[in-house]
N, C-alpha and C positions, 0 to 999 in steps of 0.2 A: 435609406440607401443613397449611395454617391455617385454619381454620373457624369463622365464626361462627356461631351462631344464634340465632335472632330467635324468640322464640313464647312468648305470654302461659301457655300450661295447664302450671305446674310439675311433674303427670304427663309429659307428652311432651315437657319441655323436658329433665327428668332423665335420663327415657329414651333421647330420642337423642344427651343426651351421652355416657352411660355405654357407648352401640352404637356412639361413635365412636374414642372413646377409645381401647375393645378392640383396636381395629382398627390403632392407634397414632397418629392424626392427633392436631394440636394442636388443642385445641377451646376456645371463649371461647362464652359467652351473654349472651342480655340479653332480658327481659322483658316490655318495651313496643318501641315504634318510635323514641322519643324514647333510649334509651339506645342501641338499636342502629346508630340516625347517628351517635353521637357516639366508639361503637367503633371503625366502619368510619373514622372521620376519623381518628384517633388510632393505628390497626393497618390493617395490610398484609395483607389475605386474600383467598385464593386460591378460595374460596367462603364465600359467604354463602345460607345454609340462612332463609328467613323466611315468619312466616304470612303471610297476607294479611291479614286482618282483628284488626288490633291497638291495643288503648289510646294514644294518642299517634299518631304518623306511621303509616299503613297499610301496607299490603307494599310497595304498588306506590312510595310516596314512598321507603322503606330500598331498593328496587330503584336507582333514582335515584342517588339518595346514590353509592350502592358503583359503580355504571358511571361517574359524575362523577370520583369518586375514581382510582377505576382500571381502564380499560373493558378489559383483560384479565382481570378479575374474574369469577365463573363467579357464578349466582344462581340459585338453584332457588325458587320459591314453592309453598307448602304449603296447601290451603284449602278449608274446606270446604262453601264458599259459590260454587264455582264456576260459572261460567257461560264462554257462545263468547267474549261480549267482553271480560270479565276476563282470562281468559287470553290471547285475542291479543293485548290491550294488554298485556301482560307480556313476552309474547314479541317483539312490534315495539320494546319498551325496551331489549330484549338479554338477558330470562332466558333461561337454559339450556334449560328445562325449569319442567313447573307437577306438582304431584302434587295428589289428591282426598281429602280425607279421608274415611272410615278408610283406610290408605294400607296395604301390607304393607312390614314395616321389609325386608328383602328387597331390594326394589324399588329404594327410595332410596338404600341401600348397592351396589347395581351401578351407578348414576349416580356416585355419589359415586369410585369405583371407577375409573370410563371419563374423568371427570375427571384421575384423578390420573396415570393411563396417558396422556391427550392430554400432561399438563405435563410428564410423566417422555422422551417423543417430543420433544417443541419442545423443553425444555433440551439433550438430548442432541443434536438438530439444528444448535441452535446454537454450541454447543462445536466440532461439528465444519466449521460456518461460519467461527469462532474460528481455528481451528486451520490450518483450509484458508489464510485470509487470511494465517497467521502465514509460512508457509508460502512462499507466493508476495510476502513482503516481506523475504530470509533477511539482506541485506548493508545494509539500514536499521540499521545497532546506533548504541546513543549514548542515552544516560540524565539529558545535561547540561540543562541547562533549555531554551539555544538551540536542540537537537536535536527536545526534545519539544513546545515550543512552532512550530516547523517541522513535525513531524510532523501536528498538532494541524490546523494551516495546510491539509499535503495535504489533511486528509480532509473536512475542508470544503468547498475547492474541488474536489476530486472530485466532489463531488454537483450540480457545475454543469457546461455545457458548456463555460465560458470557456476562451479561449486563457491559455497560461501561459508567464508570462518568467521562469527559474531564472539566476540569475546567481551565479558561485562561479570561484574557480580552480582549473588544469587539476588533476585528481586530488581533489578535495573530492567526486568522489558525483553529480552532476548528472544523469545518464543514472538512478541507481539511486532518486534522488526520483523523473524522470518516472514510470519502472514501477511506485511506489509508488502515486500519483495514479493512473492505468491502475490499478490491481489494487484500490483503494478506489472503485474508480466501475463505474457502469452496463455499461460498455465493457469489461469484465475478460473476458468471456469473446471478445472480438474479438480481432483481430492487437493488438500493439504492435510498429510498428518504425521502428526506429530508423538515422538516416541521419548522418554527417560531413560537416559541408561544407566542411573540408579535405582532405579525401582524395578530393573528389570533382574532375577536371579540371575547368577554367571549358566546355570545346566539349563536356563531356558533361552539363552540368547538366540542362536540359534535356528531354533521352531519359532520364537515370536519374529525374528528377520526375516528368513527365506522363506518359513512356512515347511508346511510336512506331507508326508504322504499320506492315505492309508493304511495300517499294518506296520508304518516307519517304525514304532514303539509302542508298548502298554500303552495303550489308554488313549493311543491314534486310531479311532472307530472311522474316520474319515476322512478326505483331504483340505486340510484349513491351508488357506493364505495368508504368507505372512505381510509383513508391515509393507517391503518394498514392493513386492505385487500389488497392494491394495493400493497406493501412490501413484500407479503405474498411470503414464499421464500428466501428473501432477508434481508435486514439492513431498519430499521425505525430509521432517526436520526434527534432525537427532542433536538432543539437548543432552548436557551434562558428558559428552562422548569422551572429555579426560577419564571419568570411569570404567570408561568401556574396556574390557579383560582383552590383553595381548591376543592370547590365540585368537577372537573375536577379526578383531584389528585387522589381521595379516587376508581374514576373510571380504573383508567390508573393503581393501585394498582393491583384490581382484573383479567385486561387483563395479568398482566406478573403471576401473581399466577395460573390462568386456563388457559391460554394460548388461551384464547377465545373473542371474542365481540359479543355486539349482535347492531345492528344498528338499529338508530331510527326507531320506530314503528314496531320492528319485534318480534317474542315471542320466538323466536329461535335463539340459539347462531351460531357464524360461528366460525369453527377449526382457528386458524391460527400459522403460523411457520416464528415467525421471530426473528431476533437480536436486541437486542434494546442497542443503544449509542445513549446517552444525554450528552447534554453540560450545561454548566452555567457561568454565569458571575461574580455571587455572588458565595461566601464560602456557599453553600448548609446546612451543619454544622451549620452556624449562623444563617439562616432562621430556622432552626428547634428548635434551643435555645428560636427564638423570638416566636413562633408560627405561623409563616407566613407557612412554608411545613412538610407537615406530616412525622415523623418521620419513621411508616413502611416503606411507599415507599424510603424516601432518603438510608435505607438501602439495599434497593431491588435493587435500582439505583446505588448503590454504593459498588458494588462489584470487580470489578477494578477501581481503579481513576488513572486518568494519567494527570497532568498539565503539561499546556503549556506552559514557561515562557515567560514575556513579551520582546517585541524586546531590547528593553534597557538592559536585563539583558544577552544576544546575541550577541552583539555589532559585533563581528567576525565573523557574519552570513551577514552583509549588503550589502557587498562589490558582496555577488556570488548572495544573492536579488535583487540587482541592475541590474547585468546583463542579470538574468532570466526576468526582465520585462523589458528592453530593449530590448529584442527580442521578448515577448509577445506583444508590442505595436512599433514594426517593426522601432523601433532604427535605426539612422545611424551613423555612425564616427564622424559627428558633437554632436549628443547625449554623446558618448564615452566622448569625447573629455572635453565636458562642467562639465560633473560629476566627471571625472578621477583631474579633476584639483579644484572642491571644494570637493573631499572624504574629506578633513580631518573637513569641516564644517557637513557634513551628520554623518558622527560619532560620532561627539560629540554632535549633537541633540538626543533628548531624545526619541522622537516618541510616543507621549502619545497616538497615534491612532494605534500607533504597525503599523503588515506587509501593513494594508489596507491602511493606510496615506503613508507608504515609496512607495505605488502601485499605487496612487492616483497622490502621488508627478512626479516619475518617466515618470505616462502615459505624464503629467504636460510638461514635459520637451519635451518627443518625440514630442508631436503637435507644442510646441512654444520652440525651441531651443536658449534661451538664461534663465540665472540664474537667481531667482527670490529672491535676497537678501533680501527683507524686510518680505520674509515668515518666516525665522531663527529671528527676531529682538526681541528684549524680553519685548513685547508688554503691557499692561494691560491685553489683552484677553491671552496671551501665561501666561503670570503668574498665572492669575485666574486657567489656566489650571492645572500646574503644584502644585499648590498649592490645585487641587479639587473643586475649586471654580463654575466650569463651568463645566457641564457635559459632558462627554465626544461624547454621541452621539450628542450634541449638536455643538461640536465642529466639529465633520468628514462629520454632515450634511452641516455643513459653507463651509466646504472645498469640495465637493461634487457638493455642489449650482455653486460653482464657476468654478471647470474643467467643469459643462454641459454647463452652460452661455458662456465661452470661447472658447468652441469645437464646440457651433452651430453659433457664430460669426465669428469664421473661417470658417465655410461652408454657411456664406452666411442666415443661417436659414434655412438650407435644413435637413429635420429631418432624411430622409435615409440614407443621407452620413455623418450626426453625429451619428448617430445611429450604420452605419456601423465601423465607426472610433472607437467608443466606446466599440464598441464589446458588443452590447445587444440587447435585438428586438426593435424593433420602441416604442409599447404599454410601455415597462418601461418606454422608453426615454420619452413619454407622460406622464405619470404620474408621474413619478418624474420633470418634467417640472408642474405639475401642483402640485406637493405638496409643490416646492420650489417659487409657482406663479412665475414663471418662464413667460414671456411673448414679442413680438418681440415689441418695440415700434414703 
């Protein structure tokens, strides 16, 4: 801890340096008032010890000074001249504390003390604020410029409630910003959830957004809540929402303008308080050119946009991706080992499925430790790729098909220990076994 001290009597100036010294803090002095502002501007102290009644600037203007400076600054005034309203005004300034002179050195040194105990508490406070946040951000990696100046972006806009348009292609991370924003903002400790508006059918949009009544329709036994209620507090982040069907659209308008839903079959609206970050795959912009997405809403939606670039345009991000999913998917030396020695082939692929295919690849490697050369080969289907020819989710599905076919053949067909391996619950590992007809011969 750093100290100044401020006090004309070079008895008690020496003295409480040499009583603080002892003690081990870093200590600096100054003699008048006029040298003691000129420290405090010049050095970063964590207290400032001064008289009150001094040659040059008086206690109460060095008081000034050091809170101006840096109002986490601690300030004790020392005086022997005191009176009620000297010291309140010292205390209304933001001193810590006033002491009387003849003072016992004692006294001062338990202050000085409780001090260093509050700072040694807030540091450690904060590191684990640090830490917590680091935490709850794990699959954010990327150290390129575009990355950290996107990062830079979230944390910004975290601190407002604006809606947010992320725009990026499919596998670049989009879902992993939103919770990024969520987990730098006010809202961290609410829900964040997240919805597909591909996966969702057009006759249920509807009931799975607002939620339903009672009686609303066959096979409404009771009242469910939908997505934006369940949010309520928190972040609603609607992925893929260029799919999201017109008539949808014009609904999802009115909820960010009133800040309200009303859910199937009810005649009454429900309050709700949330953040709304949407992504898309498509230039939103060009849907609205074409006529495909309503123009109000894309504006409603689109009042910060932050793009994600794609991996290809990152290239200097793969190398710390790599290693982050070889510890995700419990990596060993031999993993290390096998990637460290084709880097220069992983770099110069192009990654048209972005982070999710380099994640896909990686898990790839952990399970079956050896190099799979003819995945890089420059195939009919890789060029069709490359070329656009082949959709892309067409492509990550192939690649997809094939780590679950290979991870349940290594387990034998045992669906809990690929399941577990894969890190998802059983039921996906089920249904994507049966989207990809997937089946044991």
């Amino acid at each position: 801890m750093r100290i100044l001290i401020v006090e004309d009597d070079k008895i008690n100036r020496i003295a409480l340096k040499n009583a603080l010294t002892k003690n081990g803090y870093t200590v600096d002095v100054a003699e008048n008032g006029n040298e003691g502002g000129h420290k405090i501007q010049e050095n970063n102290y964590h207290l400032v010890i001064t008289d009150l009644k001094l040659p040059g600037f008086d206690g109460i203007k060095v008081l000034e000074i050091a809170k101006k400076k840096n109002k986490e600054c601690f300030v004790i005034v020392i005086t022997g001249y005191a009176t009620v309203e000297t010291a309140v005004k010292a205390l209304k300034l933001g001193a810590y504390d006033y002491l009387i002179k003849p003072y016992p050195l004692e006294e001062l040194m338990n202050k000085v003390k409780q001090i260093e105990e509050y700072l040694k508490i807030k540091e450690e406070n904060e590191k684990l604020k640090r830490e917590a946040q680091s935490l709850k951000t794990p699959d954010f990696v990327g150290e390129s410029d575009k990355i950290k100046k996107l990062l830079n972006q979230a944390k910004i806009v975290a601190e407002t409630d604006a809606t947010v348009l992320i725009e990026g292609e499919s596998g670049t991370g989009k879902e992993v910003l939103a919770r990024t924003i969520h987990n730098f903002s006010e809202r961290k400790d609410k829900p964040f959830v997240g919805i597909n508006c591909s996966a969702i059918p057009d006759s249920l949009f509807e009931s799975e957004l607002f939620g339903y009544k009672k009686g609303a329709f066959t096979g409404a036994v009771s009242d469910k809540k939908g997505f934006f209620e369940i949010a309520s507090g928190g972040t609603l982040f609607i992925d893929d929402i260029d799919d999201m069907p017109k008539n949808v659209q014009v609904k999802i308008l009115r909820v960010i303008q009133e800040r309200e839903i009303f859910p199937v079959g009810s005649e009454f609206p429900v309050k709700i308080d949330i953040r709304i970050i949407s992504a898309t795959k498509k230039p939103l912009g060009e849907l609205v050119k074409k006529g495909k997405f309503r123009e109000d809403l894309f504006y409603r939606l689109n009042v910060v946009n932050l793009k994600l670039p794609p991996l290809r345009e990152r290239k200097e991000d793969i190398p710390l991706l790599i290693k982050h999913f070889i510890n995700k998917y419990n990596g060993n030396e031999t993993t290390e080992k096998i990637i460290e020695k084709h880097i220069d082939v992983l770099m110069a692929y192009n990654w048209p499925g972005n982070i999710r295919e380099l994640e896909n690849f990686v898990q790839r490697i952990c399970a079956f430790p050896e190099f799979p050369y003819n995945y890089f080969e420059k195939t009919d289907e890789n060029s069709a790729i490359f070329d656009g020819k082949i959709p892309l989710d067409e492509y990550i599905s192939k690649r997809e098909r094939e780590i679950i076919l290979n991870s349940l053949e290594k387990f034998n067909w045992n669906i809990s220990k690929t399941a577990e391996f894969l890190k998802i619950p059983r039921t996906t590992l089920r249904s994507k076994m049966q989207k990809y007809g997937i089946k044991k011969v």
